[in-house]
PLY file of the C-alpha trace (Angstrom):
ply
format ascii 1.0
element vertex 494
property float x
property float y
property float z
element edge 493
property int vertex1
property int vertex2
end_header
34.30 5.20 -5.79
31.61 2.30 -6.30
28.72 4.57 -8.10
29.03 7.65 -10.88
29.15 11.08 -8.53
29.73 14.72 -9.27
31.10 17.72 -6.99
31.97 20.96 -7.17
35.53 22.92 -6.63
34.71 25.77 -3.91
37.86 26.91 -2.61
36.79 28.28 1.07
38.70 31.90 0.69
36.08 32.50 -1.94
32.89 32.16 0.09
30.98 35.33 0.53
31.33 36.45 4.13
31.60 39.81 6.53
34.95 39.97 7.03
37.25 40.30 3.62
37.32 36.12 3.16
35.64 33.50 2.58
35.51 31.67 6.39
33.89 28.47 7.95
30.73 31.33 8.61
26.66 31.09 7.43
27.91 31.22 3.84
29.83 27.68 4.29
26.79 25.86 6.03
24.48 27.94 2.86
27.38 26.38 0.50
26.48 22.57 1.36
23.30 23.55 1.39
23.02 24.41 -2.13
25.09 21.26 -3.06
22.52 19.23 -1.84
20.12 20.70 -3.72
22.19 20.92 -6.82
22.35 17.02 -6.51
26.32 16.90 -5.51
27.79 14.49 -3.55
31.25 16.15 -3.25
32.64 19.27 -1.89
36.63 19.83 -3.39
38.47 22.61 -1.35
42.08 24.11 -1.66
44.56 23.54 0.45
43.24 25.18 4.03
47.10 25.58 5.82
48.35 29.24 6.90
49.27 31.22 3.84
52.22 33.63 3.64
53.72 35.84 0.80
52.12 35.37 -2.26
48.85 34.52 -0.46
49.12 30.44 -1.98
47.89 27.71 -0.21
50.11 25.77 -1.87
52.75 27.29 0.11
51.97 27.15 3.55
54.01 27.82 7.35
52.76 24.21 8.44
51.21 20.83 6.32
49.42 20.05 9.74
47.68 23.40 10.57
44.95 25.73 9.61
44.54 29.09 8.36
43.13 31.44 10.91
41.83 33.92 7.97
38.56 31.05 7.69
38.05 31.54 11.55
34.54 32.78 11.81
34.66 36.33 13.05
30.77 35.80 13.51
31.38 32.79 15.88
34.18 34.52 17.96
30.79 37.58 18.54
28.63 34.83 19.80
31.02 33.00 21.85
31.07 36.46 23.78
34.97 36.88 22.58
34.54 39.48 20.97
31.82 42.48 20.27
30.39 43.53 17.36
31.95 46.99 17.68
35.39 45.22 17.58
35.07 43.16 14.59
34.27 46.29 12.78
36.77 48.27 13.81
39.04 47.19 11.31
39.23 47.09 7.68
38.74 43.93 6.04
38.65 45.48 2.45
35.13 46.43 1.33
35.04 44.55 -2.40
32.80 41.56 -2.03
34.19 40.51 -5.42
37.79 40.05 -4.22
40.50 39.29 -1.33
42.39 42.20 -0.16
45.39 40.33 1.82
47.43 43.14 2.86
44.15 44.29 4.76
43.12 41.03 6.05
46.77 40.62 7.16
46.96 44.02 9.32
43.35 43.03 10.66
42.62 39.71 10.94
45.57 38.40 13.47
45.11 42.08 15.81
41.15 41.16 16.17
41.98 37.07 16.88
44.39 38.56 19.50
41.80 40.43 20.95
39.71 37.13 20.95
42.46 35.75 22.56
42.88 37.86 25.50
39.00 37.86 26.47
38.23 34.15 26.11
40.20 33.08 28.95
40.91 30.06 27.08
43.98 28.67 28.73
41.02 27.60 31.61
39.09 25.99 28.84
39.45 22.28 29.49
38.59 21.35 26.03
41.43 24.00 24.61
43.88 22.28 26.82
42.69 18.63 25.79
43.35 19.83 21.87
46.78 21.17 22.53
47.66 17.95 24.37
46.50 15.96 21.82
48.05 18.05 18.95
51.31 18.59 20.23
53.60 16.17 17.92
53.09 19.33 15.40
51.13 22.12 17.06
54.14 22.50 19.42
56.47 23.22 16.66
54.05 25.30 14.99
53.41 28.00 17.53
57.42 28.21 18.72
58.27 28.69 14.89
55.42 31.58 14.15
56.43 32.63 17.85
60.28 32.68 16.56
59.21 34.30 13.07
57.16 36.81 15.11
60.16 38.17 16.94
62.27 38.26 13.49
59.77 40.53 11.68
58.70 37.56 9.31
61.95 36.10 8.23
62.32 32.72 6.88
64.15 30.61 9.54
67.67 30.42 7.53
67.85 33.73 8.77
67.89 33.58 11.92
70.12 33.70 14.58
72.23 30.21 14.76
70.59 28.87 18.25
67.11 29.73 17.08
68.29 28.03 13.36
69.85 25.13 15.24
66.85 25.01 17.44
69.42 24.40 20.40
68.03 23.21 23.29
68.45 26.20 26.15
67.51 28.66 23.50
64.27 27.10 22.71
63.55 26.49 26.54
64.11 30.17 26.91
62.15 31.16 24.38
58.81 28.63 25.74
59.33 30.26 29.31
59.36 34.18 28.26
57.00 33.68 25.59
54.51 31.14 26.65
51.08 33.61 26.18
52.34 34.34 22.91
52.63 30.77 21.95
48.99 30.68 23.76
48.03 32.80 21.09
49.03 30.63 18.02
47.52 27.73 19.75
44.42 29.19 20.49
44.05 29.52 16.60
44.42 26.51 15.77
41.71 25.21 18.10
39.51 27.85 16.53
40.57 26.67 13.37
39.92 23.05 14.66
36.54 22.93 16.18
34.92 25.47 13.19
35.96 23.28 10.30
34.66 19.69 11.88
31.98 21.32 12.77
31.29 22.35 9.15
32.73 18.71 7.82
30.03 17.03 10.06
27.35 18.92 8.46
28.27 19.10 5.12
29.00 14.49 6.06
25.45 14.20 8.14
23.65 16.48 4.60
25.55 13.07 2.16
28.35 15.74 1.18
32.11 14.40 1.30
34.56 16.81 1.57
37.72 16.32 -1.23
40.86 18.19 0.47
44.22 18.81 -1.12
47.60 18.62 -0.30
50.79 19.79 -2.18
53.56 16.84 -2.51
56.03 19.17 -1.52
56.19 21.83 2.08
57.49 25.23 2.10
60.94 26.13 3.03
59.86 29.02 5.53
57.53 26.32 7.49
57.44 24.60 10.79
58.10 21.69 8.70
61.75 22.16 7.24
62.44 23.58 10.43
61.44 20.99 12.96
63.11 18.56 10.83
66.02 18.98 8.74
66.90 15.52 8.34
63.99 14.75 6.06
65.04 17.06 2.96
67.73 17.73 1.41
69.81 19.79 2.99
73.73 21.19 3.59
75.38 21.59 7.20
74.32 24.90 6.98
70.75 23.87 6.74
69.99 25.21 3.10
68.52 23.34 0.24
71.19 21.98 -2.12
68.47 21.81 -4.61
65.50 23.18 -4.88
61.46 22.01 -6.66
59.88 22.75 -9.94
58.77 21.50 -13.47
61.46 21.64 -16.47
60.34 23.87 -19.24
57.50 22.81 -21.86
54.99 24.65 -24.06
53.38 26.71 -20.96
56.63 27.96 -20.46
59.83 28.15 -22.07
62.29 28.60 -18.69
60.26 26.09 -16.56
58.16 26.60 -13.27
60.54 27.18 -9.92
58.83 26.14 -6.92
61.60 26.74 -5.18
60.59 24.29 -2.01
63.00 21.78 -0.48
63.27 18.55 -1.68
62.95 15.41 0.11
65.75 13.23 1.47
63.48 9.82 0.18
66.55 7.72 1.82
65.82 9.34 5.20
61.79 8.77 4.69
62.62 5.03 3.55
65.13 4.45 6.95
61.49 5.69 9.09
59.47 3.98 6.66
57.95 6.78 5.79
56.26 8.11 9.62
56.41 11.60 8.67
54.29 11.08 5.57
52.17 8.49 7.35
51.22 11.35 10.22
50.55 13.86 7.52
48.12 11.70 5.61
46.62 10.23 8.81
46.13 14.14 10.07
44.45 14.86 6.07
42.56 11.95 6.42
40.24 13.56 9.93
40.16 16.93 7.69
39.00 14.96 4.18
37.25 12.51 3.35
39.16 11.79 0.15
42.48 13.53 -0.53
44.00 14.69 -3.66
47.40 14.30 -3.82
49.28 17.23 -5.91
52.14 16.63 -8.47
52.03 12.74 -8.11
54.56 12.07 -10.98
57.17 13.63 -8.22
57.07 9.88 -6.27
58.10 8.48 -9.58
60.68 11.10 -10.59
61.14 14.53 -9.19
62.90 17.64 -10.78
65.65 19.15 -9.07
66.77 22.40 -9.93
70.58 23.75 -7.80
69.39 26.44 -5.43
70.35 29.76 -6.37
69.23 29.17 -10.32
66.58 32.39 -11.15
65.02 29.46 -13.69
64.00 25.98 -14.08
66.28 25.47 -17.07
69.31 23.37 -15.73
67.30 21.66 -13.59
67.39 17.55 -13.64
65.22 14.51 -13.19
65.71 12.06 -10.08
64.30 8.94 -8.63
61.12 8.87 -6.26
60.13 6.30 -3.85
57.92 4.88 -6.03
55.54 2.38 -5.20
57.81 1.70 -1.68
55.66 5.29 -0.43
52.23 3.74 -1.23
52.48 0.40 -0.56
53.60 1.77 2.91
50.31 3.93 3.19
48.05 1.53 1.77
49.04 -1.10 4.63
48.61 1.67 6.93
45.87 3.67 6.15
43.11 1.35 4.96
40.44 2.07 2.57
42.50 5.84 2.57
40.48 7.43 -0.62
43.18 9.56 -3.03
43.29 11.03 -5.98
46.31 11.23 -7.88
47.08 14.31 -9.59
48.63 12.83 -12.51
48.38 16.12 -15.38
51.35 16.89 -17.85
53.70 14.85 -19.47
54.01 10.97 -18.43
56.49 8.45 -18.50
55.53 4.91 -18.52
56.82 4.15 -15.19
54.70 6.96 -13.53
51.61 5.36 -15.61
53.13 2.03 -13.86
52.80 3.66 -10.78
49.58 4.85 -11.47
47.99 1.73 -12.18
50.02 -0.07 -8.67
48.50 2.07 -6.82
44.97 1.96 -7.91
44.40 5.48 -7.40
42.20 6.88 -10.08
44.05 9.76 -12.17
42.74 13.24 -13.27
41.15 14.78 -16.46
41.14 18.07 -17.69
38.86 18.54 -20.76
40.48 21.79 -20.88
43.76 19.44 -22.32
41.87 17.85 -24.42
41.49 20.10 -27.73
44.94 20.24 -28.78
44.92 19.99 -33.17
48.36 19.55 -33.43
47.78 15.95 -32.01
45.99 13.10 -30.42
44.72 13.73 -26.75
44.52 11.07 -23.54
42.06 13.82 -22.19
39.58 13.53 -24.97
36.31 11.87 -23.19
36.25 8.80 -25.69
39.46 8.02 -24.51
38.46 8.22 -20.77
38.52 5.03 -18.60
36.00 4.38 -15.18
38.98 5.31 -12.67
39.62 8.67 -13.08
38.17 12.22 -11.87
36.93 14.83 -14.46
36.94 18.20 -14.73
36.59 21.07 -16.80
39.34 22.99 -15.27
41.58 23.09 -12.02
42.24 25.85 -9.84
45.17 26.39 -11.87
43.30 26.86 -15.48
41.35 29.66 -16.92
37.62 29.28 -16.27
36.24 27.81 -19.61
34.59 31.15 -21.15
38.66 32.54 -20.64
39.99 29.46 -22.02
37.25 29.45 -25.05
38.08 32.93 -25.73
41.97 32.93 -26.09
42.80 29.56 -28.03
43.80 29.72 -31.40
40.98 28.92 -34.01
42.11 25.35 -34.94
41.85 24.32 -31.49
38.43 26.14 -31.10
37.15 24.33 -34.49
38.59 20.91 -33.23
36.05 21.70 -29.91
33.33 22.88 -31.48
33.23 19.88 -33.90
33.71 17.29 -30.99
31.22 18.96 -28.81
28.86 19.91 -31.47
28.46 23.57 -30.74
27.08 26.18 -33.98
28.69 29.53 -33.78
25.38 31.13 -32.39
26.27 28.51 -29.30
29.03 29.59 -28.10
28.28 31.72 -25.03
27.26 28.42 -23.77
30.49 26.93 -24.41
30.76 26.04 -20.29
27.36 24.44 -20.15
28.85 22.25 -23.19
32.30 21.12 -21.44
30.12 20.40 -18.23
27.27 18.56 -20.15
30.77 16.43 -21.96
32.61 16.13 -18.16
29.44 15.05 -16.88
28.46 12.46 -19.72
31.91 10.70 -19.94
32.57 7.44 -18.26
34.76 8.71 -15.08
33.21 7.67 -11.88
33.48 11.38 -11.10
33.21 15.05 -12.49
34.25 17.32 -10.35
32.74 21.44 -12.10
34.50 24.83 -10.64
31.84 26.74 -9.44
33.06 29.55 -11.35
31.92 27.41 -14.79
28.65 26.37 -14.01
28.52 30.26 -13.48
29.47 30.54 -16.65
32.65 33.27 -15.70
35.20 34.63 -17.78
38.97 35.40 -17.25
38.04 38.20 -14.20
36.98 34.72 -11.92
40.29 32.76 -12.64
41.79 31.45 -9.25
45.72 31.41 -10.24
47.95 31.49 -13.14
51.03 29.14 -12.37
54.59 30.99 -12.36
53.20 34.54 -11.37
52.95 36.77 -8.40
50.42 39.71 -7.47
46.94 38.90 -8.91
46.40 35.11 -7.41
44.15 33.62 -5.03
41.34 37.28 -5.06
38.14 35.98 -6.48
35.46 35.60 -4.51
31.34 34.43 -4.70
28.93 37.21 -4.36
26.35 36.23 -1.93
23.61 36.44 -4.12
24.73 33.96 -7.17
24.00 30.43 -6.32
20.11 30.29 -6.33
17.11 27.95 -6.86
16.98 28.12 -10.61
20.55 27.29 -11.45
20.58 24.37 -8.66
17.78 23.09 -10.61
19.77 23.22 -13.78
22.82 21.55 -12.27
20.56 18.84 -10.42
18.67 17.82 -13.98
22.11 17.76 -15.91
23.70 15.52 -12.99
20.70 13.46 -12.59
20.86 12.85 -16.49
23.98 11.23 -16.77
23.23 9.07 -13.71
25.61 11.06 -10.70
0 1
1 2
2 3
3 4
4 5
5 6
6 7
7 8
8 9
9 10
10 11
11 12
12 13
13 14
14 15
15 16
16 17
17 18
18 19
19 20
20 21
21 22
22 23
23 24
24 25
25 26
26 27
27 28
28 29
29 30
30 31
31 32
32 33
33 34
34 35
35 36
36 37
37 38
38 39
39 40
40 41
41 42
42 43
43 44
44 45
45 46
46 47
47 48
48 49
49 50
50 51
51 52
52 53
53 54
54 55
55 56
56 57
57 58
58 59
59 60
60 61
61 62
62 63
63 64
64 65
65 66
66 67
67 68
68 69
69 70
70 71
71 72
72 73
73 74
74 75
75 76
76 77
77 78
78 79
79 80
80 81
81 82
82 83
83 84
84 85
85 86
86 87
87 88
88 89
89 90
90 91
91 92
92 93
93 94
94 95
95 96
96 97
97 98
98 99
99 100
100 101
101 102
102 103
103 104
104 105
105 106
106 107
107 108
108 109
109 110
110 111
111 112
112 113
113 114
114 115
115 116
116 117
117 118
118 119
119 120
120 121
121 122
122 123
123 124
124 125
125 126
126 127
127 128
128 129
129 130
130 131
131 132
132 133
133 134
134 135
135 136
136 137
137 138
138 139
139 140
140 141
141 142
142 143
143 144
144 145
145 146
146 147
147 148
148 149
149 150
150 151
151 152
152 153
153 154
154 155
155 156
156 157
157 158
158 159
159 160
160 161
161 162
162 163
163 164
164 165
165 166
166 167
167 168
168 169
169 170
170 171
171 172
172 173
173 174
174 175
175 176
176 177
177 178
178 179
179 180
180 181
181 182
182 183
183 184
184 185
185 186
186 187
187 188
188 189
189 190
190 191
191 192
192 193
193 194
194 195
195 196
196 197
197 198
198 199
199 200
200 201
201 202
202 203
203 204
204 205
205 206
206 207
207 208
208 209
209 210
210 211
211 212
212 213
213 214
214 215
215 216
216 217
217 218
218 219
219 220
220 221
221 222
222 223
223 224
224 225
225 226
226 227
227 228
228 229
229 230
230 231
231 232
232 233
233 234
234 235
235 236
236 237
237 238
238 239
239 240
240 241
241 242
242 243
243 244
244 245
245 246
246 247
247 248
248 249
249 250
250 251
251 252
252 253
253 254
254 255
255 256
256 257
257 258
258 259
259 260
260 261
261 262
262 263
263 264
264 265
265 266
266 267
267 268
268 269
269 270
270 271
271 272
272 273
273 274
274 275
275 276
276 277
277 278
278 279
279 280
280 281
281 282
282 283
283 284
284 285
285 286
286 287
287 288
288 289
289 290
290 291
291 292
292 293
293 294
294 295
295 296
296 297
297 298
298 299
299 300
300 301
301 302
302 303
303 304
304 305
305 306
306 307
307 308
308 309
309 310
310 311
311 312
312 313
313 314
314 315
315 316
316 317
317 318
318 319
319 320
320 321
321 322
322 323
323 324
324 325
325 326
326 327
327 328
328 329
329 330
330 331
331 332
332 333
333 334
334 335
335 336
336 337
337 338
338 339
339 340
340 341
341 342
342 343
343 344
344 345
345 346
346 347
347 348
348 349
349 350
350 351
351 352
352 353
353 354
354 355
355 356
356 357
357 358
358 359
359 360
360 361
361 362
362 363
363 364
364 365
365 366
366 367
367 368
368 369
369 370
370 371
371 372
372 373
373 374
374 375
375 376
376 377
377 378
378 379
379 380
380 381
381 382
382 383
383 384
384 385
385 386
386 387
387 388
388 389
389 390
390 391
391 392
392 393
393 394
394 395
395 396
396 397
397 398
398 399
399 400
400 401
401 402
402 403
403 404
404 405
405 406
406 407
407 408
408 409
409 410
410 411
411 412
412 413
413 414
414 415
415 416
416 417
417 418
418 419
419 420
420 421
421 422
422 423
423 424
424 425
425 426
426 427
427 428
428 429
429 430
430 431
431 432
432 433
433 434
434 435
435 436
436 437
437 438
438 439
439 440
440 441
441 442
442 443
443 444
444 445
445 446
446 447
447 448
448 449
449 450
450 451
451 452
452 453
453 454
454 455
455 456
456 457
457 458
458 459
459 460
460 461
461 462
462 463
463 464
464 465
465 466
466 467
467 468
468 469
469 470
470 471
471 472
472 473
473 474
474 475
475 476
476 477
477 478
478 479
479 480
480 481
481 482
482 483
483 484
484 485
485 486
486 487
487 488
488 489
489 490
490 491
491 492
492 493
């Protein structure tokens, strides 16, 4: 980052659109749009891989493909693969305000099918270029939701030991009696493919750079884990000796349990880290900059023994370190990240920070803590970091505001100067402080400059059932608050 620059965070299930999710539809190409004329330079989406129970992106069946809920329905009508009639045939929930999964889920994957069948893609020359190209993962991929498929959604540890093993006559068997069905998962992923560039070039060719993000670890039901056991950590019997997650702290007194495999770094090292240099050289045609999640696990990972119901007895081990980066900096050249660097740090992750050059992350959200001195304070900021008010995983800032105890609420009205007749503005005074600081970039969920409470909040960490819903009505980005957004960005020279 040579210049001062400002984005948004605009996670793409929570674009309006038709059909129960946000999708790479009208409302995406509106989106960038309005960025441009909000004076933005940068677009920050979630993780865009195929979600599975829970609805996270954050745990997804592959790290290399898409999710075919952001397939544009709309598209699929025009392309002549489907009819109008057929798309609304099913029910895709009917509350513009929020993501009913359990309806996209029964809808979503019957109407692609349908797609499927009357596109006559496997003559498409193009479709057949993409899987040839693809196939290092996309292969993989579509056998393993092929395989899951035909075991009613298990994870992979439970199924049969040939289809486990992936032994070699099995898996023939299984391409030659089930080769349209793999078809089908392909096809997807082309769709998938060819919709999101297409948005990427337009949001590139209207001066909009698109910031992705990718979780440091992989799910264990995945194509990943599956395709290759040698990389993690795993027993004879192909299960995770130990398992991901953050010890406990003041957000929680048992810890955070991931629960995804860990890495076997002496197996990555021995490759020189390939697999890791595909997956960031695949992020890198998505992105143009990448956020990498949970960096402080290179330096020193937790490792909690499978089975445990909490983080508690978990322990800390040695990353890769600076052997990882130095590997994809040689590699990848001029490869734009963003290390996500929040919580508690040690001096050798700070060490690591500053080898690798990456800038870190600010959350001003961290910052008004009166029991003692904060690194996320703005007058403590240096140039090479990325601001922002909140993440996906924080409260909007009216929540936040509202629920923190009155010392910490005096400490941020006295450093941002608000008067108690003020404070409904409270998220126009954290952006106008994000904005103002030093960071070469400030990077606003949409859901602040909206100036949302508690009902917009994306996820709360460690729970299940109410995560990953909100969406944008179509009607609330206009003129007047681009405008607002363009002046305040303008002022502070992004």
């Amino acid at each position: 980052m040579d210049m001062r620059e400002a984005g948004v965070l605009m996670p793409i299930a929570s674009l309006p659109s038709k059909y129960g999710i946000g999708a790479f539809s009208k409302s995406a190409y509106d989106f960038v749009d309005w960025l441009v004329e909000a004076g933005q330079r940068y677009w920050q989406v979630l993780p865009l891989g195929p979600t599975g129970y829970g609805d996270s992106p954050y745990q997804s069946f592959s790290t290399f493909a898409g999710n075919p809920y952001f397939i544009d329905l709309e598209e699929l009508i025009r392309l002549g693969y489907l009819s109008y009639d057929q798309c609304e045939g099913y029910d895709f929930g009917d509350n513009p305000r929020y993501i009913d999964y359990e309806k996209i889920y029964n809808a979503r994957y019957h109407v692609l099918k349908t797609a499927y069948y009357q596109s006559h893609i496997l003559d498409d020359e193009d479709f057949r270029l993409f899987v040839d190209k693809q196939k290092e993962w996309l292969q993989d991929y579509a056998l393993y939701m092929v395989i899951k498929d035909l075991n009613d959604g298990k994870a992979w540890n439970q199924w049969e030991r040939p289809l486990k093993e992936r032994q070699s006559e099995t898996m023939a068997s299984i391409r030659e009696h089930y080769s349209e069905e793999i078809g089908f998962y392909e096809f997807q992923q082309y769709l998938f493919h060819q919709q999101w560039m297409k948005l990427k070039n337009y949001a590139n060719e209207k001066g909009i750079q698109i910031i992705g993000d990718i979780p440091i670890y992989v799910a264990f039901d995945s194509s990943d884990a599956w395709a290759s056991p040698e990389l993690f950590e795993f027993s004879e019997k192909l299960m995770p000796y130990c398992v991901a997650g953050c010890p406990p702290d003041s957000f929680s007194s048992t810890g955070q349990l991931w629960g995804n495999p860990l890495y076997d770094w002496k197996e990555h090292k021995r490759t020189h880290y390939t697999w890791w240099l595909k997956r960031l050289n695949h992020c890198f045609k998505w992105y143009d900059m990448v956020r990498i999640d949970h960096f402080r696990g290179f330096d020193e990972f937790y490792s909690i023994p499978n089975g445990d119901q909490t983080a508690e007895n978990g322990s800390w081990k040695k990353g890769p370190g600076y052997d990882i980066f130095k590997q994809i900096n040689e590699s990848l050249v001029n490869a734009k990240v963003i290390a996500e660097d929040l919580g508690y740090l040690t001096e050798t992750v700070v060490e690591l920070l500053r080898q690798t050059g990456y800038p870190g992350m600010k959350v001003l959200q961290f910052a008004f803590d009166s029991r003692e001195a904060s690194d996320y304070l703005p007058h403590n900021y240096t140039q090479n970091c990325v601001v922002y008010t909140g993440t996906h995983d924080n409260d909007t800032v009216k929540g936040w505001y509202r629920a923190i105890c009155p010392e910490d609420k005096a400490l941020c009205n006295d450093y941002l100067n608000i008067q108690p007749e003020d404070e409904e503005n409270i998220h126009w005074h954290m952006i106008r402080a994000a904005l103002s600081s030093v960071a070469k970039l400030a990077v606003i969920p949409i859901q602040d400059y909206l100036g949302l409470g508690s009902e917009a909040r994306i996820n709360t960490p460690s729970t299940l059932g109410n995560n990953w819903h909100w969406r944008l009505y179509s009607n609330e980005l206009d003129s007047n608050l681009a405008q607002r957004v363009e002046h305040m960005t303008k002022l502070y020279g992004r």
